[in-house]
N, C-alpha and C positions, 0 to 999 in steps of 0.2 A: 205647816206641812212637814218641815224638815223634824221639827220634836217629834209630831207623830212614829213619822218613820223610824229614828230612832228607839221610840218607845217600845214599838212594834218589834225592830227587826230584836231589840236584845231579850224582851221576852221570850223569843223563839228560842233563843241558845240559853235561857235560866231553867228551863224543863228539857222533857228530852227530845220533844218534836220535830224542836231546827234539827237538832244530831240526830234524830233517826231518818229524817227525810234523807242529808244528805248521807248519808251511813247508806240507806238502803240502794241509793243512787247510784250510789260510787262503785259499792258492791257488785251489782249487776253489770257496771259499764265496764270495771275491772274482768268481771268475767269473759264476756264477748272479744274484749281486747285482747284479753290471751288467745283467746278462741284462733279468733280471724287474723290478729296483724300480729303477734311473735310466735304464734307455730304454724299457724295456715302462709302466712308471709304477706297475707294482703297490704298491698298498698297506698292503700287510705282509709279513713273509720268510717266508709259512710257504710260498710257490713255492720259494724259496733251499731253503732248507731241508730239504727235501722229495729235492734232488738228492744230497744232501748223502750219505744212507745207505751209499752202494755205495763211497766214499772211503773210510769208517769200518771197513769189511769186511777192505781192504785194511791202512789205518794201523796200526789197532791189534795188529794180530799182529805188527807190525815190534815195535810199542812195549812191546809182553810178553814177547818171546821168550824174551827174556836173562832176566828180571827174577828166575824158582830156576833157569832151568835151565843157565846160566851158571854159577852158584853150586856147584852140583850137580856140573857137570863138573869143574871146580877141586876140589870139596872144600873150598872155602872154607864153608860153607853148615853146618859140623858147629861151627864156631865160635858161628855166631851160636843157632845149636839149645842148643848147653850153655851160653849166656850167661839171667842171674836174668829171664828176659820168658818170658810166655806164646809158645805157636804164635800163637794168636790174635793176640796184639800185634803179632808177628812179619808175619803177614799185612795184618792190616789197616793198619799202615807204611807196606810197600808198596804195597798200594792205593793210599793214601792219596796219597803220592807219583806212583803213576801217574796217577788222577783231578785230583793238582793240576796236569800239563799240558794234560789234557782242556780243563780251567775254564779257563786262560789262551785258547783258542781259545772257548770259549764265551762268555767274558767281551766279547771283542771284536766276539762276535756279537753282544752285547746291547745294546751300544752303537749299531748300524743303524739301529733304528727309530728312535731319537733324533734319528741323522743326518738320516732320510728327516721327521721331523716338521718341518724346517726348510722342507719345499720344500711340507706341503700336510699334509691329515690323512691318520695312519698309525690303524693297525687295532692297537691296542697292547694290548690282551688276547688278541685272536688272537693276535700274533706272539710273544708271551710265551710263553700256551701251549703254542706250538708248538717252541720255546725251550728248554721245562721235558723235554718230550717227548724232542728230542734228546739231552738232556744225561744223561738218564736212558737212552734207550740204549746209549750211549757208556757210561756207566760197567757196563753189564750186559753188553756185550760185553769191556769191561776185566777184568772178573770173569771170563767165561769162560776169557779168554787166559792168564789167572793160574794157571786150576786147569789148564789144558794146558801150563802153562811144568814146575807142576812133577811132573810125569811123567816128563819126560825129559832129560834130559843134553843134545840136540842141539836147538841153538838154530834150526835147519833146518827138524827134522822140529815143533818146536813151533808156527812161523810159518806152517807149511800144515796143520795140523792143527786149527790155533786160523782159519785162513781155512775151513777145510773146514766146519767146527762152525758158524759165523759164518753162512757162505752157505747152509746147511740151515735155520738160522733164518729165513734171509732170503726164500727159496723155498714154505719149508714151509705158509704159508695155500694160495699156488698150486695144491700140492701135492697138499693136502687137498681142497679144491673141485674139482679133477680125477679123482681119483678117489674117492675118498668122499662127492662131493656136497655135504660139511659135516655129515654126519650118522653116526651110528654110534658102538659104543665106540672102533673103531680111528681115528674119527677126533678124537673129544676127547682120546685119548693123544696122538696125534700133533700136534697144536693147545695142546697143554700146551709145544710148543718154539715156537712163533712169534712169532719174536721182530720183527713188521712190522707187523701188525694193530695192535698197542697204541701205538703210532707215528703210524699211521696216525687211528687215530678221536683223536691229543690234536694232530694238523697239520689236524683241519677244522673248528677253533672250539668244541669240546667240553673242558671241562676235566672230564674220563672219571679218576676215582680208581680206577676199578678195572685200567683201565692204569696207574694208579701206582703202585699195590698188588702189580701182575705183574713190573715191573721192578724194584723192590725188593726184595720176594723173591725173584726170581731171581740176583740182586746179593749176596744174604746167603746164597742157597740156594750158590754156587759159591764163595765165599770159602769156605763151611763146610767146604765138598768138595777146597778147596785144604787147608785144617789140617787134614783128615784123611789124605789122601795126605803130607803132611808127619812127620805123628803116625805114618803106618804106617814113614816111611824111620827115625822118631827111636828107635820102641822095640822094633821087629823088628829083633833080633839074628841071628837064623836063620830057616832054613826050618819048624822045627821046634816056634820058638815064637809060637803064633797069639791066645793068649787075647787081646792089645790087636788085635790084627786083626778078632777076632767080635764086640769090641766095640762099633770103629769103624764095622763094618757092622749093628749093631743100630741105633746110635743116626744113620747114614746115613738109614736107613729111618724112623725115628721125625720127622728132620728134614724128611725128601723128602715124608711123609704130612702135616705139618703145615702145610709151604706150599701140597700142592694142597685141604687143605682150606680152607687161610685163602682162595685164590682163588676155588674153588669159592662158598666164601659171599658174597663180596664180590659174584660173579656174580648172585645168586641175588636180593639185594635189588635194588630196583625203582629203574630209573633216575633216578625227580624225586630219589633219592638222592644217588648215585653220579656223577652227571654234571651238569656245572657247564656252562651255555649262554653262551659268551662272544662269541658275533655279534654282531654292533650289529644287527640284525636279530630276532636270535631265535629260527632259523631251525629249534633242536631243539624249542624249550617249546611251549608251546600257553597261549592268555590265560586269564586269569582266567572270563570269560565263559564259554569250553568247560571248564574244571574245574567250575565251578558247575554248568552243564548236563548234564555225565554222571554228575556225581553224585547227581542226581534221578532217574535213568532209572529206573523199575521192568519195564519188560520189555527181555527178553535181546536184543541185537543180537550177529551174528557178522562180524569182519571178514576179509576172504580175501584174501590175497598173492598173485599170483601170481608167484613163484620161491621160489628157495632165499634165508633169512635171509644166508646169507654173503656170496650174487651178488649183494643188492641192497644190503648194505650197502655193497659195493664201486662200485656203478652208482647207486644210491641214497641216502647215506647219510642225508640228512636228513626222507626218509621215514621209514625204517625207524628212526629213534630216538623221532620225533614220535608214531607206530603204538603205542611203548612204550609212552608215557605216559597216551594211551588205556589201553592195556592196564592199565598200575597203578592207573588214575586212577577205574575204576570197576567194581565185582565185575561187571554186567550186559552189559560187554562184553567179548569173546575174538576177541585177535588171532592168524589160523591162517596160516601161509609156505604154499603151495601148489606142490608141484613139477612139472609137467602133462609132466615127461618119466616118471615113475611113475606118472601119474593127468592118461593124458591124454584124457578123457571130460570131466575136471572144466565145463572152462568151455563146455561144449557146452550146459550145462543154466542158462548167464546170458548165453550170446551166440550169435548165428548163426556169428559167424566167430572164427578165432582170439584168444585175448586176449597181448597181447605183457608180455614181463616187467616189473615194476613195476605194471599192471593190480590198480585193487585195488576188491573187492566190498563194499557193504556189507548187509546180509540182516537182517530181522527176521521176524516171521511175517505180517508184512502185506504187504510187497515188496519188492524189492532197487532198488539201483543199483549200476551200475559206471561206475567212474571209471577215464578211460584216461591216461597219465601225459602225456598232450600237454595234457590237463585241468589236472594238477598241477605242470608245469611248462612255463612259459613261454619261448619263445625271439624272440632278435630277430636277423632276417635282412638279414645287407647284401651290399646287390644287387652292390656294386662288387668284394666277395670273394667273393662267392657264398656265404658261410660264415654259422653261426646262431651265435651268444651266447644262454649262459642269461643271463634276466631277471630274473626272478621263480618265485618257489616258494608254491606257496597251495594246500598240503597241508589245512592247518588249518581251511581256509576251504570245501575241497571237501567233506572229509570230515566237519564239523561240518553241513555243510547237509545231506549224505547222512542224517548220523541223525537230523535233524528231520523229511526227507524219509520214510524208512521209518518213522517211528512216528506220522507224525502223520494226522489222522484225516479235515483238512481241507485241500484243496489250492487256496490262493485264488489267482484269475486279475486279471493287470494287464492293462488294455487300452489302447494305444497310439493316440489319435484321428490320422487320418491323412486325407488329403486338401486340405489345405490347403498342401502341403510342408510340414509340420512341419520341423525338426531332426533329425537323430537321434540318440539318446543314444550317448555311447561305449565302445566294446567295454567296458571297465573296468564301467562302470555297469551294463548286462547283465549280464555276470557276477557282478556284484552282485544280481541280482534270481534269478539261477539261482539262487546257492546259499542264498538265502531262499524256495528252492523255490514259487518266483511261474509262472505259467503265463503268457506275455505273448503276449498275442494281439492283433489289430487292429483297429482300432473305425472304420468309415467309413460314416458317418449316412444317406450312398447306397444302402447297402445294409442298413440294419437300421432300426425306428421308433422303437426307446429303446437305453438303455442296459442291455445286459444283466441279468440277476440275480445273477449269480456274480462279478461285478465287484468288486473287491478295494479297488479306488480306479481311475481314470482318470486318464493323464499326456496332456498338453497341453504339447509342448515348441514351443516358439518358431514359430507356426504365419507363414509368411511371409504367406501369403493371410487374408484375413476370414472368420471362422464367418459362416455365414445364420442368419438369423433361426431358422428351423427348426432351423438347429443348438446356437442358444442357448436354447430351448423344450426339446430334450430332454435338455439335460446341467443345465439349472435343474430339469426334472423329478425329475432322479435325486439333485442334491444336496439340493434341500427333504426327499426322502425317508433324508435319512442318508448318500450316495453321497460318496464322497471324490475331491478334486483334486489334482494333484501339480500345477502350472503353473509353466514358466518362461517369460520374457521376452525378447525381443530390443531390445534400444534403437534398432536401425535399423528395424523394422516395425512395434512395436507404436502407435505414436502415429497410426497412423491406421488400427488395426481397429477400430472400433467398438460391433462385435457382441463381440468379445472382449473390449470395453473394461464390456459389462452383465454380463458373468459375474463379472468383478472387481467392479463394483459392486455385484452381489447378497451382496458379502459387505461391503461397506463399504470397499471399499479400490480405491484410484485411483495413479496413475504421477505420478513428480512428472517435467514437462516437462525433456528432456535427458538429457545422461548423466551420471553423477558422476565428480568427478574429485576427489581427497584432497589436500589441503595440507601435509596432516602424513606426513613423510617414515618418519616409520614403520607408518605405513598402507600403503605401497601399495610396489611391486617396479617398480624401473629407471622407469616413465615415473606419470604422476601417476594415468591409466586402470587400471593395473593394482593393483587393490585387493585389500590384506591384511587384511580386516575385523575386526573384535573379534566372537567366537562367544560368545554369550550360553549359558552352561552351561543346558540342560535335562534333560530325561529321553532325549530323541535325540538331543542334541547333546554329551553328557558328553566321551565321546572325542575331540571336539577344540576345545572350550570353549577361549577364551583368544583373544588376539593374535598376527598374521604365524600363522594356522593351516590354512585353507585363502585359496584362490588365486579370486577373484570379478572376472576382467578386464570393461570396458565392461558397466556395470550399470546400470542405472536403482533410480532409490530410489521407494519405498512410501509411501503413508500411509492410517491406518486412523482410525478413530471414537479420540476421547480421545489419541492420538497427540500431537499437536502442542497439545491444550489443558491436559494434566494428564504432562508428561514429565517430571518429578519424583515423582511418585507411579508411571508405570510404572517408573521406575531400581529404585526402593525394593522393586517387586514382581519384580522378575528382568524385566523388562521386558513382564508379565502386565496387560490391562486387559479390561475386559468391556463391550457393549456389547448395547443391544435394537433395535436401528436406531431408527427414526422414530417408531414405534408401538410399547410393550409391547406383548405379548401379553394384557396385561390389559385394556389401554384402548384395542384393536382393537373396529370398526365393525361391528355385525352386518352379517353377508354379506359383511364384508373379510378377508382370508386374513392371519393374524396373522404380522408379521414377524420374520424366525428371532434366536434369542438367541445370539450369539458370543463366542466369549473370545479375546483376541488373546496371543499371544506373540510377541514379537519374539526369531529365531534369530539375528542378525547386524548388524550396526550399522559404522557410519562413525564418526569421528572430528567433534569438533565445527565443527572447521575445512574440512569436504566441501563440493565448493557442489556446483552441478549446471551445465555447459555448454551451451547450445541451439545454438549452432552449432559444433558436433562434426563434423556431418556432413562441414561446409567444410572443418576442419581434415583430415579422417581422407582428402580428395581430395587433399592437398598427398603424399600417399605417405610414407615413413617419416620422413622426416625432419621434414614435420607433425605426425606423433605423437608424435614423441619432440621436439619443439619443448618450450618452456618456457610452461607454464599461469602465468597469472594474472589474480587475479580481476580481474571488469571490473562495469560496470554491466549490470544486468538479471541475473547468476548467480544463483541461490537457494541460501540457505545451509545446512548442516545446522546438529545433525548426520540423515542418513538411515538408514531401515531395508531393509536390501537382503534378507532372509528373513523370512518370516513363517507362523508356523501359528495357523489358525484351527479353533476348536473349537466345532462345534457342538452346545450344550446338547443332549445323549440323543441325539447322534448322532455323527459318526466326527469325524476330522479331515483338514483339506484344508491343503496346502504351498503358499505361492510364493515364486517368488524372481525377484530381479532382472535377474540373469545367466544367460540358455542357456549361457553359453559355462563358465562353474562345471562343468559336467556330460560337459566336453569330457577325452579323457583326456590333451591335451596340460597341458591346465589344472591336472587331477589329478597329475600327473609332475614340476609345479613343486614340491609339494607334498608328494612321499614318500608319495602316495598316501588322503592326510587330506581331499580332497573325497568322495573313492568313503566314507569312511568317514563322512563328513556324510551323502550319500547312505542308505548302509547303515542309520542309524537314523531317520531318515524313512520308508523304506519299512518297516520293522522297525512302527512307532509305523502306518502306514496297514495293514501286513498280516492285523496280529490279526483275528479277525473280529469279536470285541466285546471289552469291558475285562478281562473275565475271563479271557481268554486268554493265551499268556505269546507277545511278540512274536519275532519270528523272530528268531535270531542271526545276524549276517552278516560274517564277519573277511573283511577284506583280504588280500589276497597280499603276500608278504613280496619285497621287491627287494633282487635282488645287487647291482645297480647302484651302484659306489661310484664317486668321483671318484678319477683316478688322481692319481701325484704326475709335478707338473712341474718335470723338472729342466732346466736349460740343458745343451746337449749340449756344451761347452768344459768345463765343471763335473763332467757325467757322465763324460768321458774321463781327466779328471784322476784323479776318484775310481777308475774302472776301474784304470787304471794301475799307483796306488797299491797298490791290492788285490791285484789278479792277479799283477805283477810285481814291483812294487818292497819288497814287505815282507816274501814270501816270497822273495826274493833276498838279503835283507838276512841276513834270518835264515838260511838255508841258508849261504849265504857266511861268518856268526858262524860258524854247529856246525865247518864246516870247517879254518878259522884255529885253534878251540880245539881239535878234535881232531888237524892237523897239528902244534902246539907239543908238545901232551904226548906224542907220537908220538916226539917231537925229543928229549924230555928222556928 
């Protein structure tokens, strides 16, 4: 076998065949790689890549024609048949030889990402993936071309026969979704040749084994079909004598039935299997929190698609994989594709108006939602192209709060105090309290005498004006009675409300004069204001505990009861200390209203090198280039370190949040971040939603961003490289095959 191969592979490079296959290869793949990763800046070649298929259609039938049916026409081919080797060997040779000019043009392509790692981060699982994907086509169309070479004598009719074959695979999903919808038996026969789908789901960051499983088989399934057609030229003497003929067609059938069962079962097992999530994102899996939570569910939920599995996986694909895992991930829910052109009554009975494809239901017996794909996927619009970029994808996030939302029994309401200008939270953070299925509604003391009763907790963001009296009467009313706070602060207006300044005091906790500004350079991003705090791991703050985690620009620091007299004993307790104000409760005054018992946690902390600035204000008029001036301490700064979050827990009653920073809450803030404040957020409200301890808090995942940084190439650099690619290497080698097949022409 190994002679063969060799005989095979250097034949290819004595004419111009091998050189023009890979000439033509290089060519095209050169092209798209300028295209997409040194002037577009993309981050991985699965774009390259991706063009790549419709070359492959063409190439390879140049590069099989010859390879029996050349042999064949000569007669040379009766040589190598009576010599001491299998058929098999005999095949697999040449394969093998054909497949090792494949890898020389693959090999080159593996080499890209490496090159592109030089100018920025590359996407190196993806593009690998995607890598594995093509290389595996290529050879399954090599195989085709083989069992069509030896057929026939005419290297002609082989080349457009083995193109014809090629492009039916390459059509054939098309095909099927047009007329068959993707449903049927004629269409799973038919869908047994598609050779694009399984390409397709391993170029979108899926490493999908059971596309690897389908070109492999198909790879062994057509070499086998080559040595049988060989086997019939080797032992059919006549017309006459069939018995090696009935044979080869017995065990054709036993081969053919044995790969579509192997696919078939490879199909059949549940994706967290079969398919390997290689995003830097995530984009197929779902977190550990949502596996945990469905596999508790004890009543059924059904989930509804609306379209066909096929259409969305093509329009959708990272819905439709994520929907899977649901489905595996827990007996109590069923995910159903809806096609509303055969059942189109369907969504009349969950919407007034049409629901558009991708639309997806989720239903228990207590009530539905729907979620419309503008829900579940984000875009960003610029005004200057007029064009949308997807953003973000928050499948996980919609869908997990939908089935909190339909099973749960209690729907608690967040009330937003308003009337002072508050802040307003950002779209990000909304979204955050949707899918913890929060009711947010508006609290303005004008119009109501307390605070509601269905009141979840009450946010107070950064109110620019001062509560009244009356307004601090009835929200002290509600917290003495258990009521929860979420408060953030502004460093430019809070130092002179004062009413706002008795709600913080009612809990023990006051503003330290100024703004902080961090000394330690790994605290803080580009100017000394813009703070990367150290997140104190708790029960809401797990997911993003740690250092440089979320993003807390122009903050004011905190301080609470025992804070600054016992800060060695709070370090030791996770930053936990407990407090009774002024008075126990024990040793309260008849007829004195006994004062509430607290426990502090500190979320967030500075570095010990923090001071605090009091004339900030001054600098922050100097316009940007006083901000980004250079801080240093002076006399009068106060030093840390400070506590920029904190929750306080009221003994047999709920828990109230603040923080130092409105601007933490901002989604510009959240975006420095990959999204890790929304998810600070998230368990805060998760920890105020419950309605008592017994409850299990709301899950609340983040949206997943596409958003990657492109690479930056210098465009002298980019040209060079284009050049290289596109012309000068497939010239090079074209020009070789030529010289060598005009010499041996000569001799």
């Amino acid at each position: 076998m190994a002679a063969i191969c060799k005989r095979e592979f250097c034949s290819l490079f004595q004419n111009v065949i091998g050189w023009l296959f890979i000439a033509a290869i290089m060519a095209l793949f050169g092209l798209y790689f300028f295209i997409y990763n040194l002037v577009y800046g993309a981050p991985s070649i699965i774009y390259t890549l991706s063009g790549l298929s419709i070359i492959v259609l063409v190439a390879v039938p140049i590069l099989t024609m010859r390879v029996l049916a050349e042999e064949k026409r000569n007669k040379t081919d009766q040589l190598i048949l009576t010599a001491p080797v299998s058929v098999w060997q005999i095949v697999c040779g040449k394969f093998l030889a054909l497949a090792g000019a494949f890898s020389i043009c693959v090999g080159v392509m593996a080499l890209t990402p490496l090159l592109l790692s030089i100018f920025g981060k590359v996407k190196m699982a993806e593009s690998y993936v995607a890598l594995l994907g093509f290389f595996l086509f290529g050879l399954t169309c090599i195989a085709i071309g083989m069992f069509v070479s030896s057929l026939t004598e005419s290297q002609v009719i082989s080349a457009v026969v083995t193109f014809i074959l090629l492009f039916i695979g390459f059509i054939m999903s098309s095909v099927v979704d047009a007329v068959f919808k993707g449903e049927g038996i004629a269409a799973k026969i038919l869908g047994a040749y598609d050779l694009m789908t399984p390409l397709d789901d391993l170029q979108k960051g899926a490493l999908n084994f059971v596309s690897i499983v389908y070109y492999v088989s198909m790879t062994v399934l057509f070499l086998f079909l080559t040595t049988q057609s060989i086997e019939k030229r080797r032992w059919t003497v006549s017309a006459r004598k069939l018995s090696a003929n009935a044979f080869s067609v017995t065990t054709i059938v036993v081969v053919i039935a044995a790969m579509v069962g192997l696919n078939i079962g490879m199909a059949m097992l549940p994706e967290d299997v079969t398919v390997r999530d290689v995003t830097p994102q995530k984009l197929y899996s779902i977190s550990q929190e949502t596996k945990d939570y469905i596999r508790t569910l004890e009543d059924d939920v059904k989930i509804y698609v609306i379209g066909t599995k096929s259409d969305l996986n093509d329009q959708y694909p990272e819905l439709v994989k994520m929907l899977s895992r649901y489905d595996d991930g827990a007996k109590h829910i069923k995910v159903k594709y809806v096609d509303t052109e055969k059942n189109p009554t369907f969504a009349s009975a969950y919407s007034d108006s049409d629901l558009s494809a991708g639309s997806v239901i989720v239903e228990s017996k207590k009530r539905f939602k729907v979620l419309a794909p503008s829900q579940i996927y984000s875009y960003d619009f610029d005004y200057t192209t007029y064009s949308q970029t997807l953003s973000a994808f928050d499948g996980e996030g919609q869908v997990t709060g939908a089935l909190q939302y339909v099973l749960s029994d209690n729907m608690p309401v967040a009330y937003e105090l308003t009337g002072h200008d508050e802040v307003p939270l950002g779209e990000n953070f909304m979204t955050a309290m949707e899918k913890a299925n929060l009711d947010v509604k508006s609290l303005n003391f004008l119009e109501t005498a307390a605070v509601p009763e269905d009141a979840a907790f009450v946010i107070i963001n950064a109110p620019q004006g001062d509560l009244s009296s009356d307004d601090v009467n009835k929200l002290l009313s509600y917290v003495k009675g258990g009521g929860q706070l979420f408060i953030a602060l502004d460093f430019g207006t809070t130092a002179g409300l004062s009413n706002l300044a008795k709600v913080l005091d009612h809990y023990g906790v006051t503003q330290v004069e100024g703004v902080v500004a961090e000394m330690d350079p790994s605290y803080y991003y580009q100017n000394n204001f813009y703070l990367l705090p150290e997140v104190i791991q708790t029960e809401c703050t797990m997911d993003v505990a740690g250092t440089m985690s979320v993003f807390a620009p122009f903050s004011v620091g905190l301080t609470y009861p025992e804070a600054d007299e016992d800060e060695d004993a709070a370090d030791e307790d996770d930053g936990e200390s407990s407090s009774e104000g002024s008075d126990a409760a024990e040793n309260a005054a008849p007829g004195e209203d006994a004062k509430p018992e607290f426990t502090y946690t500190a979320l967030m902390k500075t570095s010990d090198e923090a001071i605090t600035k009091k004339d900030y204000a001054s600098t922050e008029s100097m316009g940007m280039e006083g901000i980004f001036a250079e801080i240093k301490k002076e006399d009068g700064d106060i030093e840390g370190p400070f506590t920029l979050g904190l929750q306080v827990h009221l003994t047999g009653g709920g828990n109230s949040f603040i923080f130092g920073s409105t601007y933490l809450f901002t989604d510009a803030a959240d975006g420095m971040v990959s999204g890790r404040n929304t998810k600070l957020f998230a368990g805060v409200i998760s920890a105020m939603s419950a309605a008592d301890e017994t409850e299990t808090a709301a899950i609340v995942i983040p949206a997943k961003s596409y958003e990657a940084d492109n690479i930056l190439v210098n465009a002298n650099i980019a040209r060079m490289y284009g050049l290289l690619l596109v012309f000068a290497v497939p010239a090079i080698l074209l020009v070789t095959g030529i010289v060598i097949w005009y010499k041996r022409r000569k001799q």
